[in-house]
Biopython code that builds the backbone (N, CA, C, O; Angstrom):
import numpy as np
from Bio.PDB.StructureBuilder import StructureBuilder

atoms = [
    (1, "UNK", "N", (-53.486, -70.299, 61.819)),
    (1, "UNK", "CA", (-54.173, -69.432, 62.747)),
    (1, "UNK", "C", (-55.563, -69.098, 62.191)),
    (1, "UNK", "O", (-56.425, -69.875, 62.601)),
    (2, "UNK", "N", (-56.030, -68.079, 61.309)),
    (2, "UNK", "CA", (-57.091, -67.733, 60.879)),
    (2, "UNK", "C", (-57.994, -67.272, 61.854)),
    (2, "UNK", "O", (-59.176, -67.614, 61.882)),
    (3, "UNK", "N", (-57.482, -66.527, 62.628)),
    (3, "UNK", "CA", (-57.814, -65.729, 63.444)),
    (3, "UNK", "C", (-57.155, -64.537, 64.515)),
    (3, "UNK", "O", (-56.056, -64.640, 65.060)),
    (4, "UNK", "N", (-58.220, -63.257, 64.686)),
    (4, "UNK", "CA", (-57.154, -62.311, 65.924)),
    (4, "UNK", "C", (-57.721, -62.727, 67.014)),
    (4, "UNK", "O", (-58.818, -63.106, 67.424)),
    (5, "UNK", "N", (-56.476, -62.516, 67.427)),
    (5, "UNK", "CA", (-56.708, -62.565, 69.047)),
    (5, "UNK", "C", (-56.864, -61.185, 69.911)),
    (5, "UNK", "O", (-56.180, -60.186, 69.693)),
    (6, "UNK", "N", (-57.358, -61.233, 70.412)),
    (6, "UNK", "CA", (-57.815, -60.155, 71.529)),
    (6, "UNK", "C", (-57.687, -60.076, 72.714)),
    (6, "UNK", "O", (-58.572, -60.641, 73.357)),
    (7, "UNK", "N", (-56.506, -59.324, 73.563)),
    (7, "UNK", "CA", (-56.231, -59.587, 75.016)),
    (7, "UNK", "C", (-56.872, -58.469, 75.610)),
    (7, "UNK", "O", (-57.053, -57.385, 75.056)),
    (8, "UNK", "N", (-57.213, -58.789, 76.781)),
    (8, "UNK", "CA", (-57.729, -57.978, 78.094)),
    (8, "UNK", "C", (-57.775, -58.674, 79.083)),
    (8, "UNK", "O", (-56.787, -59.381, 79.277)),
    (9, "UNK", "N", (-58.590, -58.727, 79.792)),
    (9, "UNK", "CA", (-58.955, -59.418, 80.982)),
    (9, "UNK", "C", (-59.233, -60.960, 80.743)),
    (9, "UNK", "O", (-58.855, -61.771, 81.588)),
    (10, "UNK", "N", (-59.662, -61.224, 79.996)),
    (10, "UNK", "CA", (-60.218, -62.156, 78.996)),
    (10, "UNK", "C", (-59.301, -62.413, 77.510)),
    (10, "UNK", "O", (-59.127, -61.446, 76.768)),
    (11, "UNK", "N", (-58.751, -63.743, 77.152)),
    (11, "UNK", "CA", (-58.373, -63.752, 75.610)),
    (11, "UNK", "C", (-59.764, -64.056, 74.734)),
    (11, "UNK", "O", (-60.727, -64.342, 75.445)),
    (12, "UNK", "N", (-60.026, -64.036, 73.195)),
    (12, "UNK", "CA", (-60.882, -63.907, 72.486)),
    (12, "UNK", "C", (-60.298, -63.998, 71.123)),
    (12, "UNK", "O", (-59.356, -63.275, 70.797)),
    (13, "UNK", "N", (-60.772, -64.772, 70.408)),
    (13, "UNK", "CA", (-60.023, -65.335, 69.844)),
    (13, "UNK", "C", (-61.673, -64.799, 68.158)),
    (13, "UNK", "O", (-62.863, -65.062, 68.331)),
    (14, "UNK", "N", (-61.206, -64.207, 67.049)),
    (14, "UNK", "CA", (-62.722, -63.534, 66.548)),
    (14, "UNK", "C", (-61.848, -63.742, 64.595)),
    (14, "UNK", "O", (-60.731, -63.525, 64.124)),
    (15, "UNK", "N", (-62.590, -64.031, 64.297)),
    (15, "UNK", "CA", (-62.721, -64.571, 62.766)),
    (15, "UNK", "C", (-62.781, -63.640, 62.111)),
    (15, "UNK", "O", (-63.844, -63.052, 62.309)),
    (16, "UNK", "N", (-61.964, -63.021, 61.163)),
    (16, "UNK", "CA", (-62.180, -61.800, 60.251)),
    (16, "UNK", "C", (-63.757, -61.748, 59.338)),
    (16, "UNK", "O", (-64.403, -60.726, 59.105)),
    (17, "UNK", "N", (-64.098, -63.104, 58.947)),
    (17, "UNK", "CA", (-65.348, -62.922, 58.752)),
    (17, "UNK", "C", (-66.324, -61.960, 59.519)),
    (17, "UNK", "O", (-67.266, -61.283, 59.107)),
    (18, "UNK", "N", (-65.829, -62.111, 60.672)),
    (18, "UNK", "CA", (-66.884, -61.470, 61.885)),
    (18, "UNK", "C", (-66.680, -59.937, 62.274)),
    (18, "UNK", "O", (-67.119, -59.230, 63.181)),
    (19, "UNK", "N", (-65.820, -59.729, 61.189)),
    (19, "UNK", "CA", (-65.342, -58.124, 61.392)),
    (19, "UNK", "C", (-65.615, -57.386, 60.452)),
    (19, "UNK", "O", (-65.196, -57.723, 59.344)),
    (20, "UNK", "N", (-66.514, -55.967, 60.600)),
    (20, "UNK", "CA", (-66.427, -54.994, 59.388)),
    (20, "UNK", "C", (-65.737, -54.024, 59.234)),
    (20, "UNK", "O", (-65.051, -53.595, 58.307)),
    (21, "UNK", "N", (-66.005, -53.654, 60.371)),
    (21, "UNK", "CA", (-64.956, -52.128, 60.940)),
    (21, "UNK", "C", (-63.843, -52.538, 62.221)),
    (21, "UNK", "O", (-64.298, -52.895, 63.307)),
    (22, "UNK", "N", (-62.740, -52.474, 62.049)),
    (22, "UNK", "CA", (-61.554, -52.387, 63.016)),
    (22, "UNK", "C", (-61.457, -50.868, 63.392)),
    (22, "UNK", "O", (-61.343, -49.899, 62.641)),
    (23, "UNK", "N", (-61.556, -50.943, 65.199)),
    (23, "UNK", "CA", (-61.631, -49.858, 65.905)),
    (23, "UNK", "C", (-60.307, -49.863, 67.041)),
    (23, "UNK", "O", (-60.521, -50.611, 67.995)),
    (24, "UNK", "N", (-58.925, -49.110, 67.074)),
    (24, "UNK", "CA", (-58.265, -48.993, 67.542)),
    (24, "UNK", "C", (-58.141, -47.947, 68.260)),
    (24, "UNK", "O", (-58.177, -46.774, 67.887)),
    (25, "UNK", "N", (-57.896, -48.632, 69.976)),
    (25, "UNK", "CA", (-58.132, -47.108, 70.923)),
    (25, "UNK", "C", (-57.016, -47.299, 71.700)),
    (25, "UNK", "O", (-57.316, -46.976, 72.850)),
    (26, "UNK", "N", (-55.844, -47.676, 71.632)),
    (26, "UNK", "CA", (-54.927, -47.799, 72.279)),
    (26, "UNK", "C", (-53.664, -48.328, 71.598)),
    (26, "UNK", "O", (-53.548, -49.470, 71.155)),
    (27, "UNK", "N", (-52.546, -47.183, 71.557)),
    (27, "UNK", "CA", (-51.033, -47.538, 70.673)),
    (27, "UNK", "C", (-50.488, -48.539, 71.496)),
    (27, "UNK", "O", (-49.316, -48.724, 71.168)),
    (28, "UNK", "N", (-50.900, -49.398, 72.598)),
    (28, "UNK", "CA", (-50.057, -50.493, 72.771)),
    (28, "UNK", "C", (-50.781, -51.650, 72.370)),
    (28, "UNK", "O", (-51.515, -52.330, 73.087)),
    (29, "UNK", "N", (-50.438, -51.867, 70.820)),
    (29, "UNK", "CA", (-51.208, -52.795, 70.668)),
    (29, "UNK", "C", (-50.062, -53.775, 69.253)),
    (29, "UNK", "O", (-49.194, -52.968, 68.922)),
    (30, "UNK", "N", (-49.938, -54.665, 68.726)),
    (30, "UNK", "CA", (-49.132, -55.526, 67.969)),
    (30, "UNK", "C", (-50.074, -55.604, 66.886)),
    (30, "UNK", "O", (-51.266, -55.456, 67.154)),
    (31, "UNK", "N", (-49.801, -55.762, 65.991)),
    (31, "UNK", "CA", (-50.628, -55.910, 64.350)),
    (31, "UNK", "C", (-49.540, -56.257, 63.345)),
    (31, "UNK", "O", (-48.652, -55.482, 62.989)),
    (32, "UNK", "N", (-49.744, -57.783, 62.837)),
    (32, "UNK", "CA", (-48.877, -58.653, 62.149)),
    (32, "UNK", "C", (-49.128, -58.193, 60.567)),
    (32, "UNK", "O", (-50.126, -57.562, 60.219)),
    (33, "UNK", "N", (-48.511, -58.434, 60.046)),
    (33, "UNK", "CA", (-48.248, -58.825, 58.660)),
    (33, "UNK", "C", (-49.507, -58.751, 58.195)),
    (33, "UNK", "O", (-50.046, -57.870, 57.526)),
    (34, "UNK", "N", (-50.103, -60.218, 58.806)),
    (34, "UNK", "CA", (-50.617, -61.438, 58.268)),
    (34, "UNK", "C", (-51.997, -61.244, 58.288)),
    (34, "UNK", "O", (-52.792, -61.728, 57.482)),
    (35, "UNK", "N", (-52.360, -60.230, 59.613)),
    (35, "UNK", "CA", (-53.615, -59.967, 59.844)),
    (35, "UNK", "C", (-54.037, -58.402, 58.893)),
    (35, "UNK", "O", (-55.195, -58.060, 58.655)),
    (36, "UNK", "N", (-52.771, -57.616, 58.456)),
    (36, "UNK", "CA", (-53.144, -56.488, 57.834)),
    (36, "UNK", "C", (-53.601, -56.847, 56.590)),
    (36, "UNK", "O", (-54.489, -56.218, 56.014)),
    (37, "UNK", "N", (-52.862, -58.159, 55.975)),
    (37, "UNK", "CA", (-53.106, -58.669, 54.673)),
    (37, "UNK", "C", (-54.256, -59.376, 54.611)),
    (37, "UNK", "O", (-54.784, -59.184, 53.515)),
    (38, "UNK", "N", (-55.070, -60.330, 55.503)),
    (38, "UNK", "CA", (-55.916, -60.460, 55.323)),
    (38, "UNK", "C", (-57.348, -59.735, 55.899)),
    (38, "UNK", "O", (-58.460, -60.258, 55.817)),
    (39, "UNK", "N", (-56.957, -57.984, 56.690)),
    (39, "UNK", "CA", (-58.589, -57.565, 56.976)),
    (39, "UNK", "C", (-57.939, -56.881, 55.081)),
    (39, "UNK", "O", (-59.061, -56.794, 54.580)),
    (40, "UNK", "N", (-57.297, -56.579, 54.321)),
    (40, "UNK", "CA", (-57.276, -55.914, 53.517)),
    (40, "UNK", "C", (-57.709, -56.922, 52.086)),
    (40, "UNK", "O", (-57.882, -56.415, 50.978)),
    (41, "UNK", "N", (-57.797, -57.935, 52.269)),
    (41, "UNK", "CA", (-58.003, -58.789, 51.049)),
    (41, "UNK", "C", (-59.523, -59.239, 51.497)),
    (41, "UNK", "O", (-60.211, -59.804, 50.647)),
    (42, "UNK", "N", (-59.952, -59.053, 52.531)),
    (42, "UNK", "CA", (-61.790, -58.697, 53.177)),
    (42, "UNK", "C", (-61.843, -57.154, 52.642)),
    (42, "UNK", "O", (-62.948, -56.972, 52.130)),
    (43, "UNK", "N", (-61.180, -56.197, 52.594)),
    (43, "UNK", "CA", (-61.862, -54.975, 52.521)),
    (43, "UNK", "C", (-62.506, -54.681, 53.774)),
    (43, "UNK", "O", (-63.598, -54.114, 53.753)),
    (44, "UNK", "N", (-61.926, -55.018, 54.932)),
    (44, "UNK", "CA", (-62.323, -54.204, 56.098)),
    (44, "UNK", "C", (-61.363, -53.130, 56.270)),
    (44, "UNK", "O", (-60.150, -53.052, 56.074)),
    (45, "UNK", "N", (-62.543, -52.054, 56.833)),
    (45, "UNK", "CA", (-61.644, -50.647, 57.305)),
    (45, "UNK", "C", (-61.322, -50.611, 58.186)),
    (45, "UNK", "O", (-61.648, -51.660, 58.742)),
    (46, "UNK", "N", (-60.584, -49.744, 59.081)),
    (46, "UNK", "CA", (-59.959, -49.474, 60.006)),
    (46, "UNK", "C", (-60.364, -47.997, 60.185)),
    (46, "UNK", "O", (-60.288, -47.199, 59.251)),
    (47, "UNK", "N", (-61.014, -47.490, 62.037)),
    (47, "UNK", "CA", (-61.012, -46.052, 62.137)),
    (47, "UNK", "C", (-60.131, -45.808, 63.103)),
    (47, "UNK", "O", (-59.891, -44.649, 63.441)),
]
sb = StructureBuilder()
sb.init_structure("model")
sb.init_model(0)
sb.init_chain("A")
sb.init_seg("    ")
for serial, (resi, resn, name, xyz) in enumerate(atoms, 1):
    if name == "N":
        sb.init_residue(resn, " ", resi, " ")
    sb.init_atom(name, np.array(xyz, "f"), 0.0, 1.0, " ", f" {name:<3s}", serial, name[0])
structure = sb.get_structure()
């Protein structure tokens, strides 16, 4: 994979490279393993 995906209206498909800050505005949302381990081995935050 090496990448999240992003649903809405639209899928989007975005490279942790391409992320600094993770912004969560809605509890219906899924967050793997795989993706916590790698924004955390980037050192991206989460608000």
């Amino acid at each position: 994979m090496g990448y999240m995906v992003v649903r809405s209206e639209d899928t989007k498909r975005v490279l942790p490279d391409e992320i600094s800050v993770l912004i969560v505005e809605n509890t219906a949302i899924s967050i793997t393993g795989c993706l916590l381990a790698e924004l955390t081995a980037k050192k991206i935050s989460g608000r």
